[in-house]
TORKEVEX-641377 format. One line per 5 residues: number of its first residue (from 1); their letters; for each residue x, y, z of C-alpha. Coordinates in nm, 4 decimals, decimal comma. Example, Ala and Ser with C-alpha at 12.3 -4.5 7.8 and 13.67 -1.06 7.14 Angstrom:
! TORKEVEX-641377
1> AS> 1,2300/-0,4500/0,7800 | 1,3670/-0,1060/0,7140
//
This chain:
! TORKEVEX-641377
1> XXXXX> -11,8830/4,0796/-18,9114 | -12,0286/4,2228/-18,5779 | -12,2004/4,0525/-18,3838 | -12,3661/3,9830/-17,9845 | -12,2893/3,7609/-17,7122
6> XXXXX> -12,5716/3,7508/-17,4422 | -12,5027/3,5910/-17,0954 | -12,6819/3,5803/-16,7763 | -12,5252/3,7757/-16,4648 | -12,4834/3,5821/-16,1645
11> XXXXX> -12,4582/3,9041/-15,9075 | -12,4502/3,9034/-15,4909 | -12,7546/4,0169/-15,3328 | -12,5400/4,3433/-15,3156 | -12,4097/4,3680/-15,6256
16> XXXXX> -12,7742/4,3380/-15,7756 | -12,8924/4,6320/-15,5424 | -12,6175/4,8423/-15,7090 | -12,7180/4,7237/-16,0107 | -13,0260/4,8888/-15,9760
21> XXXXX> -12,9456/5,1923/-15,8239 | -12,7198/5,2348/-16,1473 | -13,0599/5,1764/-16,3241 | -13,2196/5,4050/-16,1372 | -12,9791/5,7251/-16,1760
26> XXXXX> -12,9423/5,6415/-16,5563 | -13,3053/5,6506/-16,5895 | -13,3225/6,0003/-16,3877 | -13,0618/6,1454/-16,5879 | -13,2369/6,0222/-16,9099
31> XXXXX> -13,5661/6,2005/-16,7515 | -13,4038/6,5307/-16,6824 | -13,2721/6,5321/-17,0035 | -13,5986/6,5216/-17,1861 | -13,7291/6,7577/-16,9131
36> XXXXX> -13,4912/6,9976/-17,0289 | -13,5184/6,9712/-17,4065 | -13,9400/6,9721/-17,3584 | -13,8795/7,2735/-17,1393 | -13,6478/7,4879/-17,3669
41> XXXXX> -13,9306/7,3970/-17,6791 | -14,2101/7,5277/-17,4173 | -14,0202/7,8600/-17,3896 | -13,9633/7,9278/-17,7285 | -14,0194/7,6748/-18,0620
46> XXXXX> -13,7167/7,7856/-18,2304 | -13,4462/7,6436/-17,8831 | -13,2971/7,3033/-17,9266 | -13,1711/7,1756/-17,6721 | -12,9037/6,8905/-17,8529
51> XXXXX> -12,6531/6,6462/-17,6845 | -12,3544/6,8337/-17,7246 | -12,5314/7,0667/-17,4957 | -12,6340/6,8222/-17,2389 | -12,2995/6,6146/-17,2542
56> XXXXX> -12,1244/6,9529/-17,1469 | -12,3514/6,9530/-16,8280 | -12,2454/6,6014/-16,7212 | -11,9190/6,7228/-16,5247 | -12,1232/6,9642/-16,3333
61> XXXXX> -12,4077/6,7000/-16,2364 | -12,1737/6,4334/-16,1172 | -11,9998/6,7176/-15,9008 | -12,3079/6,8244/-15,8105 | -12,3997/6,4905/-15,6515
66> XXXXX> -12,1022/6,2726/-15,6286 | -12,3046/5,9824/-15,4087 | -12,5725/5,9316/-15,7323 | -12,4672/6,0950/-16,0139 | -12,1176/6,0682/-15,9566
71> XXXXX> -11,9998/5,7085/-15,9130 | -12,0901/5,5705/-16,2299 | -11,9156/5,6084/-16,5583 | -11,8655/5,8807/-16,7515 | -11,9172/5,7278/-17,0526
76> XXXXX> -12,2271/5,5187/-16,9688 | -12,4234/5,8116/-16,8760 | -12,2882/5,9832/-17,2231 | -12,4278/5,6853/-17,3923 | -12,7560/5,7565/-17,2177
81> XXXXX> -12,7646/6,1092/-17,3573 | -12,6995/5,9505/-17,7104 | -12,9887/5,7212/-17,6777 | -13,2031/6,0329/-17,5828 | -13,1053/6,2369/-17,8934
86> XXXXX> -13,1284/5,9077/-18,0982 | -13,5066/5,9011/-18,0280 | -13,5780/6,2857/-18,0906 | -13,3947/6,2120/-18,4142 | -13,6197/5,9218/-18,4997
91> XXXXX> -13,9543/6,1782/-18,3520 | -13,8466/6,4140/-18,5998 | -13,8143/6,1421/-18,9017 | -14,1573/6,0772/-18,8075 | -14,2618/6,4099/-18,8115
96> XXXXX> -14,0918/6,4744/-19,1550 | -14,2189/6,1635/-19,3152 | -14,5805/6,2252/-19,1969 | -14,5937/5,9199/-19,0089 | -14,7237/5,8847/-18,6475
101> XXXXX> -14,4688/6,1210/-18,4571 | -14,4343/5,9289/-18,1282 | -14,2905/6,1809/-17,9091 | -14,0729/6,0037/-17,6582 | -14,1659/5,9624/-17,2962
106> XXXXX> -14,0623/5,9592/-16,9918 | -13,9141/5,6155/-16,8422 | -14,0085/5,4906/-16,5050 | -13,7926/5,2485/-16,3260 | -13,9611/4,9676/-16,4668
111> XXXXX> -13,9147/5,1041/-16,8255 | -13,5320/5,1966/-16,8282 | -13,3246/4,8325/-16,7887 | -13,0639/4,9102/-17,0442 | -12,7532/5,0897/-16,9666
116> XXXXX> -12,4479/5,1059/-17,2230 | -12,0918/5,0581/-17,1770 | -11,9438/5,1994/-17,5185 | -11,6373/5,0765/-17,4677 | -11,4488/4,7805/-17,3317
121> XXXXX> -11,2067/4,9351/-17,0317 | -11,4385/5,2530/-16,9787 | -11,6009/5,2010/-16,6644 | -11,6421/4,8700/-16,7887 | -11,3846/4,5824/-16,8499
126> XXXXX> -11,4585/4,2189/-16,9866 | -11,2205/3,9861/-16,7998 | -11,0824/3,8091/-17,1331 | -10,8950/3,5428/-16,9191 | -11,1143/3,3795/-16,6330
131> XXXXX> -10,9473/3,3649/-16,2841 | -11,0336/2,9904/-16,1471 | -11,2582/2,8925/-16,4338 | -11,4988/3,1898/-16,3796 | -11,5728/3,4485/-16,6245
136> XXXXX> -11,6510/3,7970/-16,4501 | -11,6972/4,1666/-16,5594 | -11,5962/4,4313/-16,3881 | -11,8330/4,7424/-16,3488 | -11,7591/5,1464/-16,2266
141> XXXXX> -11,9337/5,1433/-15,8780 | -12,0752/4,7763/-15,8662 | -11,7502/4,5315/-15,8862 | -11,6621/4,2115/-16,0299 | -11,9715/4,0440/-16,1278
146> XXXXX> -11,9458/3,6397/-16,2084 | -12,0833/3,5931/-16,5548 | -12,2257/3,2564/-16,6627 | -12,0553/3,2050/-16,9771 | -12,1800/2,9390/-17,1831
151> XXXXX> -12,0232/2,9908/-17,5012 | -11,6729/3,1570/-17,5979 | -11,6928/3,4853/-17,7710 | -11,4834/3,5754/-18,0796 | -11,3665/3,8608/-18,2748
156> XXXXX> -11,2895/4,1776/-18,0335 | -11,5384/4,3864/-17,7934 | -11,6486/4,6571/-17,8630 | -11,9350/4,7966/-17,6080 | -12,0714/4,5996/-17,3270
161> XXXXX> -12,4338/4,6318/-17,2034 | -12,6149/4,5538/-16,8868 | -12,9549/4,4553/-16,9330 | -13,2587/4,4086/-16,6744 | -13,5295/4,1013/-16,7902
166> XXXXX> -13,7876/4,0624/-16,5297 | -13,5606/3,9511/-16,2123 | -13,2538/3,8429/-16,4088 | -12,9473/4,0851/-16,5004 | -12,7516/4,0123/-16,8601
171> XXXXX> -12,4467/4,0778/-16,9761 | -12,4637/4,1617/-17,3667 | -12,1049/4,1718/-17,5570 | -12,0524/4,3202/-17,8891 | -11,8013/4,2256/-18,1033
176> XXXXX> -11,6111/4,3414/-18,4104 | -11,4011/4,0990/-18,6631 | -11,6056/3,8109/-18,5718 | -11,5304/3,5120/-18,8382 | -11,7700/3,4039/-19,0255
181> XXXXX> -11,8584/3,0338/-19,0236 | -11,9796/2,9210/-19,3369 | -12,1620/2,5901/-19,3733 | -12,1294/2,3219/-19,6545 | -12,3066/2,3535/-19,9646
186> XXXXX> -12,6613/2,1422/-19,9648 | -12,7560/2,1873/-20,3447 | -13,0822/2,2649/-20,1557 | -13,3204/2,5599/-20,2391 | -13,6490/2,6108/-20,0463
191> XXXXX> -13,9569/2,8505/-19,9574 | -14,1276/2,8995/-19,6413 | -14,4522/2,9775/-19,5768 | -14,5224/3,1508/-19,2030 | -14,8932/3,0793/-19,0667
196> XXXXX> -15,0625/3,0100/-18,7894 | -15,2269/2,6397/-18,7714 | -14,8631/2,5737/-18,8363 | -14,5901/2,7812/-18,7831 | -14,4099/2,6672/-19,0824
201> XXXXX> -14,4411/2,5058/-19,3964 | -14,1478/2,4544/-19,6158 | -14,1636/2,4075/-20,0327 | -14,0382/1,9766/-19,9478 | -14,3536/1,9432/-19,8265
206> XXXXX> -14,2012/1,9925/-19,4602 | -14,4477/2,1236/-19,1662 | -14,3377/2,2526/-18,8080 | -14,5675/2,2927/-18,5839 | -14,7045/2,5769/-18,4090
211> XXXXX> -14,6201/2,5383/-18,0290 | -14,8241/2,8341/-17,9169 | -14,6861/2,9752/-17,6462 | -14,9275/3,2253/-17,4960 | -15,2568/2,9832/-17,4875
216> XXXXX> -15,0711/2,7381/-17,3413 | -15,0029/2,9652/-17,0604 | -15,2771/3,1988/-17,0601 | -15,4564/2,9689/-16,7570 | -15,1480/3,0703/-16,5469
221> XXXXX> -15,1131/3,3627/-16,6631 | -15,5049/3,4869/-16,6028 | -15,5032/3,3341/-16,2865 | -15,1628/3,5859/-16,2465 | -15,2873/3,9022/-16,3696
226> XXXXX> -15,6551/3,8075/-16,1609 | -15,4477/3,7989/-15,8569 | -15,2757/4,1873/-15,9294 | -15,5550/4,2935/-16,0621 | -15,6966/4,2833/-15,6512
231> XXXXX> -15,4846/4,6043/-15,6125 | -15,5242/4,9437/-15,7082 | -15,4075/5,0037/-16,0776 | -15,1530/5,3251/-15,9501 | -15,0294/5,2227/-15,6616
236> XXXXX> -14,6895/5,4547/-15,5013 | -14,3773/5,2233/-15,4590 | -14,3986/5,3377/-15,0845 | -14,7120/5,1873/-15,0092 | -14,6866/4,8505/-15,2202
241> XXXXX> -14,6990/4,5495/-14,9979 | -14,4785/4,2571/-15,0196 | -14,8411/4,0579/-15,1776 | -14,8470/4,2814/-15,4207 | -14,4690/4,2883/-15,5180
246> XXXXX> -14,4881/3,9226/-15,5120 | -14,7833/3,9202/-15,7815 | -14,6041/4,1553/-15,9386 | -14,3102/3,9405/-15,9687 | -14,5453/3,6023/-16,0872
251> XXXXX> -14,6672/3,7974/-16,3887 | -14,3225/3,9110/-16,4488 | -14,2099/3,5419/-16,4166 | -14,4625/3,3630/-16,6858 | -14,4080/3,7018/-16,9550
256> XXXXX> -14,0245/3,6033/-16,9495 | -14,0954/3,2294/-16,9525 | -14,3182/3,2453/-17,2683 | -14,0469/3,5200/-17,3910 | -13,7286/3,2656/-17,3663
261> XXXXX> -13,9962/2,9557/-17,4931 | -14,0770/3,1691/-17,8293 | -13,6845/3,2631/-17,8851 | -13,5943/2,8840/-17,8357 | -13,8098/2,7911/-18,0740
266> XXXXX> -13,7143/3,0330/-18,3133 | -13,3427/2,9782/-18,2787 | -13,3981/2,5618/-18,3161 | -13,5824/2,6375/-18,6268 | -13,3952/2,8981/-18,8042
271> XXXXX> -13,1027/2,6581/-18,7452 | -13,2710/2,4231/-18,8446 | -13,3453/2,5369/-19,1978 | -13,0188/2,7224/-19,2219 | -12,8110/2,3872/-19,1835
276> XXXXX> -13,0591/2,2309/-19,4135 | -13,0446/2,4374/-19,7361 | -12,8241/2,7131/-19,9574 | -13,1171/2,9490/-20,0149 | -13,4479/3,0313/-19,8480
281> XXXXX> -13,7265/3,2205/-19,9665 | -13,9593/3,3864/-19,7208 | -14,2625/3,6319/-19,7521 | -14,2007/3,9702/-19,7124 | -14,4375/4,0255/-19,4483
286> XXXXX> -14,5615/4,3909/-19,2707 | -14,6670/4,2058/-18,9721 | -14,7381/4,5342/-18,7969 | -15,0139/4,6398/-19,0438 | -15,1052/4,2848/-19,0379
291> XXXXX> -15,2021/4,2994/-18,6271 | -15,4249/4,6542/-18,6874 | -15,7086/4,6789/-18,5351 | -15,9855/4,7315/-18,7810 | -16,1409/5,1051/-18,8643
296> XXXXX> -16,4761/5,1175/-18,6572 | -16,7506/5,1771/-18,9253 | -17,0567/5,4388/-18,7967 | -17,3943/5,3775/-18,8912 | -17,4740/5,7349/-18,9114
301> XXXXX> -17,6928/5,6985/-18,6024 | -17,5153/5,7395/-18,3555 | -17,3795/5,3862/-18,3251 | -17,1636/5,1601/-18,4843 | -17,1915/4,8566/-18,7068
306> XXXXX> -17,0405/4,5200/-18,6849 | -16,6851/4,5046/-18,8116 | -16,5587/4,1884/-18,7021 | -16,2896/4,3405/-18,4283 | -16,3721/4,0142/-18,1775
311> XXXXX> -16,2236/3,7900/-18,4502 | -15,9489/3,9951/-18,5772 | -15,8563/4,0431/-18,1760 | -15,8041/3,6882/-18,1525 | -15,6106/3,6241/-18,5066
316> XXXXX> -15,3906/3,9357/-18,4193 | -15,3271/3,7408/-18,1167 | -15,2217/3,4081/-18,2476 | -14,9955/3,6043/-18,4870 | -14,8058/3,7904/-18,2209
321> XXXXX> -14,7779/3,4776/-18,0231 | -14,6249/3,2836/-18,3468 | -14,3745/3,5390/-18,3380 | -14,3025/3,5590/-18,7053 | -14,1306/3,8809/-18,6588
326> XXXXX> -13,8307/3,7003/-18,4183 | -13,8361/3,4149/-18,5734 | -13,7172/3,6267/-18,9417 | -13,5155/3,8364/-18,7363 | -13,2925/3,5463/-18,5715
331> XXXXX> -13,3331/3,3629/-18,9860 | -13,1889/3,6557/-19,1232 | -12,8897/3,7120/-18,8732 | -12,8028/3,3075/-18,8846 | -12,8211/3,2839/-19,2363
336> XXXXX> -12,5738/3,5806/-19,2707 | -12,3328/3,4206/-19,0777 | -12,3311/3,0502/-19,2008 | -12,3244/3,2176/-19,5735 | -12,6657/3,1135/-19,6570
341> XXXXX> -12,8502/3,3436/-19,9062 | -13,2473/3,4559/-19,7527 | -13,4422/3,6093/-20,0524 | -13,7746/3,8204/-19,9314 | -14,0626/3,7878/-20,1862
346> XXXXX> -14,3845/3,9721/-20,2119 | -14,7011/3,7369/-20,0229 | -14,9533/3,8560/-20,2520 | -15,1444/3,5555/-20,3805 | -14,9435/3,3140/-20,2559
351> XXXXX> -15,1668/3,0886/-20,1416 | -15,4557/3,1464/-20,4316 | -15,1913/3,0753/-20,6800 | -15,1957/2,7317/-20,8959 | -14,8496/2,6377/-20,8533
356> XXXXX> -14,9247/2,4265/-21,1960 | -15,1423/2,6394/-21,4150 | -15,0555/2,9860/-21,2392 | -15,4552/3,0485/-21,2559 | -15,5247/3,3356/-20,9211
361> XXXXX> -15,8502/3,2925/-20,8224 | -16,0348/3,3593/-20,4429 | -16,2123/3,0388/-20,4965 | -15,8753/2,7900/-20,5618 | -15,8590/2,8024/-20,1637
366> XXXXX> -16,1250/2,6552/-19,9177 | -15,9232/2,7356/-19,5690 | -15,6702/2,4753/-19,5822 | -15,7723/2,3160/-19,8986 | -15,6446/2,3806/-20,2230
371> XXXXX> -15,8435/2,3205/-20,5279 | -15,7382/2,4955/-20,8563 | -16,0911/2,5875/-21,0423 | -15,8777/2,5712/-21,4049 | -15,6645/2,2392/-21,3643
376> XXXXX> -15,8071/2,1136/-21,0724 | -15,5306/2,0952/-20,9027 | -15,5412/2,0070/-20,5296 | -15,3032/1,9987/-20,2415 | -15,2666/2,1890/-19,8765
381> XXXXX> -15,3096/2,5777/-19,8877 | -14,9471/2,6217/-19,7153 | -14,7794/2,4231/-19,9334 | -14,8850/2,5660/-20,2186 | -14,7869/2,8747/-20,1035
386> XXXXX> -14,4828/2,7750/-20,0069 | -14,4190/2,6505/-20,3779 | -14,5240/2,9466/-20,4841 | -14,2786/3,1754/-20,3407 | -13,9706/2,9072/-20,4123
391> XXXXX> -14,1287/3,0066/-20,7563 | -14,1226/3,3476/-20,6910 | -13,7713/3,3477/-20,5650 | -13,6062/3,1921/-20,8491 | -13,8046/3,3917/-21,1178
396> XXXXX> -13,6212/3,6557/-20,9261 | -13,2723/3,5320/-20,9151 | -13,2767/3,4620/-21,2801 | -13,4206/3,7866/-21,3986 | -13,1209/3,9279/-21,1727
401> X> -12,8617/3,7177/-21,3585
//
């Protein structure tokens, strides 16, 4: 099993200006890159520019300037290339598939705060044994950097990143030939049901509440953005005060506050439920077609009629700020490695189903309420959707046996 191990950096106030810098020259080299390949298309449609080509240049351009280029690894900046072709592969998926193409873009230096190591002693090295009860990691043209390790890693590394979240550097370890840890057998088969009144509701009758993240915050936060918005929207590094920089650095701030509040939450209750049963059935949600914006409808005048966009604007928000899409993500990696089993099932009707007569109907839900209009059968919307795809689940499972 493979698997990440994420720890905050603890650099000097030099080490993090290196840091940077190596920021900096991996996101120029990513930028002439693309220059390059858009350049060779604009010339002639048939040229491709691919990474075998570019990768060949690299010895030249760290020659070329051996005080930028030059004294950072090899490899890192080959992993850069990588990530460049990896997104003209995906463009040209798009293309192929007919979906939205998404040409990729150019990164500014607030956009590029990933560079990869790809592997452990190649301009990077992860000190396995701590010297004086401090873990550090050793980087090509930054140094030792002390790493506040709060949990041991297992299995063996394979790449190393360094990441950039607001003001705070990462470390991210990957490992191969990680254990698994399975956990003791429950007996205990349940479905969830994600909303947003309450962020879960489990088949037992079971509710966790939605802590909602981004209202709680959004005084702060509007008083944040209020206080940016007083300067001019494209503003040149060179002529940004230290007022702005520090507004810039408030908003950063409260984003990466309500960022680590919504993964702490997930974590706590995707352990939560992991420790607490064998199987768990989920919907199958498309939460990105579930945040769309609706169409605009014409009136064939010239204007536009009502199509409830205010009201969608402010579900779409509550959905994004549940953060159903983490929370399955994080589910589905922790139930992998305690040797739970997570079974997707279609949402459709979920909630308008009679979990006693099976009779779908609009009318058997009233908001919240539950009322069957066959059996009369009554009980809380979300749990009856939960029971429903528990239901659903195990219809499945046996028709797989």
């Amino acid at each position: 099993m493979r698997r990440s191990f994420k720890f905050l950096l603890r650099p000097t106030g030099r080490q993090a200006g290196s840091l940077a810098a190596m920021l900096a020259d991996h996101g120029t080299l990513y930028n002439a890159a693309l220059q390059e390949r858009r350049g060779a298309y604009a010339h002639c449609s048939q040229t491709r520019v691919r990474y075998g080509d570019q990768s060949a240049q690299l010895k030249e351009i760290r020659a070329f300037d051996p005080d930028g280029q030059g004294r950072w690894s090899f490899s890192s900046q080959q992993a850069t290339l990588r990530r460049l072709n990896r997104a003209f592969e995906a463009f040209f998926r798009r293309v192929k598939a007919g979906d939205k193409p998404g040409y990729p873009r150019f990164r500014s230096r607030s956009r590029f705060d990933t560079v990869e190591f790809p592997k452990d002693g190649d301009g990077c090295r992860w000190d396995s044994v701590p010297h004086d009860r401090v873990t550090r990691v050793r980087l090509q043209g930054v140094g030792h950097v002390r790493v506040h390790q709060h949990r041991p890693i297992q299995g063996r590394v394979k790449t190393i990143s360094i990441k950039r979240e607001g003001c705070r550097w990462y470390v991210i370890v990957s490992c191969d030939d990680v254990p698994a840890r399975s956990l003791p057998v429950t007996g205990r088969d349940i479905g969830i049901d994600l909303g947003v009144t309450r962020f879960l509701t489990a088949s037992d009758g079971e509710h966790v509440p939605n802590p909602r993240h981004l209202r709680t915050a959004e005084d702060d936060l509007a008083a944040a953005q209020r206080a940016l918005d007083v300067f001019p929207r494209r503003c040149r590094a060179r002529d940004r005060s230290k007022t702005h920089r520090a507004a810039v650095r408030r908003v950063v701030r409260l984003h990466a506050k309500i960022r680590r509040q919504r993964l702490d939450h997930a974590h706590k209750t995707a352990l939560h439920l992991v420790r607490s049963a064998d199987r768990i059935a989920h919907e199958q949600l498309a939460i990105t077609n579930m945040t769309r914006r609706p169409a605009p409808r014409p009136d064939g005048h010239g204007g536009y009629e009502p199509n409830g966009a205010a009201a969608k604007a402010g579900l779409n928000r509550s959905i994004l700020d549940a953060g159903w899409g983490v929370f399955l993500g994080i589910l589905t990696h922790k139930a992998e490695c305690a040797g739970r089993e997570l079974i997707p099932v279609i949402p459709a009707n979920t909630s308008r189903t009679c979990p006693s007569c099976g009779h779908v109907a609009k009318e058997n839900r009233d908001r919240e309420r539950f009322a069957c209009t066959a059996c009369g059968h009554t009980g809380h919307a979300d749990h009856v959707a939960a029971l429903n795809i528990a239901t659903r689940a195990g219809l499945a499972l046996r028709a797989a046996a």
